[in-house]
C-alpha positions, 0 to 999 in steps of 0.5 A: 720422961714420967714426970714431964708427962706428969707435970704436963697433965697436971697444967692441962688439968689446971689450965682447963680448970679455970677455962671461961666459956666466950661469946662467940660471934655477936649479931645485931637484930635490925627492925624497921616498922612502918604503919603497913610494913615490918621488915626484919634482919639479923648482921653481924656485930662487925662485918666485912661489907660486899662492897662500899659505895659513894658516901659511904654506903655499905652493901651487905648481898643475900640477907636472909630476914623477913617481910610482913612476918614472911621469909625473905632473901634481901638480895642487897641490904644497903646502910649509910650516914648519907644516901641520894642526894645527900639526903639522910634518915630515909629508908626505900625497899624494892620489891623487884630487886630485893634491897632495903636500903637504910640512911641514917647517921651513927647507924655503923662505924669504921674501924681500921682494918676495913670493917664495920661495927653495928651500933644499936639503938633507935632510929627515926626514919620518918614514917619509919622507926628502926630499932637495932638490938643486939639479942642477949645469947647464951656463951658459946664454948669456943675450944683453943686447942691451939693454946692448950698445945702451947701450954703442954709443949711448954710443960714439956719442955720445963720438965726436960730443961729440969731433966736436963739440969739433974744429968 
């Protein structure tokens, strides 16, 4: 029993050992700039929408961002290829409801199991520019207990199947 404990330890050590930090969840930093107006907010890379509507548009609900550099809660961020009347590389804000709304194509992608992926890049929106950035961040240590676990029953279990074959 020592040395299956022992030789567990031992892949634990060298399974720690050349463990790499990942990236945890990516977010795209959207920037719209008009001549009177800044508006800014931050999504996920890829998200699960609040719901999708005609067209193809995208409703993401409560936003936290900022207004003319003030905080603000978007209360529904809509994205789409196609908006009213079909019309596209459009933008419209309410101030009574608390949406932005963004058209434009190529701004997202479907991907198959019913999210969507922020492409980034600059838009023309007219009297708009949109500017979607994913910020460079520092890796976050994202802990897999679960494979870790996995690696020392594993080891465990060579160990006994070894004890097993010198009985």
């Amino acid at each position: 029993m020592r040395k299956c404990v022992s030789i567990a330890g031992i892949m634990l050590f060298a399974a720690l050992l050349f463990v790499q930090p990942s990236k945890a969840d990516n977010f795209d930093t959207f920037t719209l700039v008009a001549k009177d107006a800044t508006i800014t907010f931050t999504l996920p890379q890829t998200l699960t929408p609040s719901s999708v509507h005609w067209g193809g548009m995208i409703f993401v609900n409560n936003v936290q961002g900022t207004f003319d550099g003030g905080a603000y809660t978007f209360a529904t961020v809509m994205l789409g290829p196609v908006g009213y009347n079909w019309a596209t590389n459009y933008t419209a804000t309410g101030s009574e409801t608390k949406f932005v709304e963004i058209v434009t194509p190529g701004l997202f992608s479907w991907n198959a199991d019913g999210t969507v992926t922020l492409n980034t890049g600059v838009f023309d929106l007219g009297w708009y520019t949109l500017t979607v950035v994913d910020p460079p961040g520092d890796t976050v240590g994202v802990p897999e207990p679960a494979s870790l676990i996995l690696l020392g029953f594993g080891g465990i279990a060579l160990g006994a199947l070894r004890r097993r074959k010198a009985n």
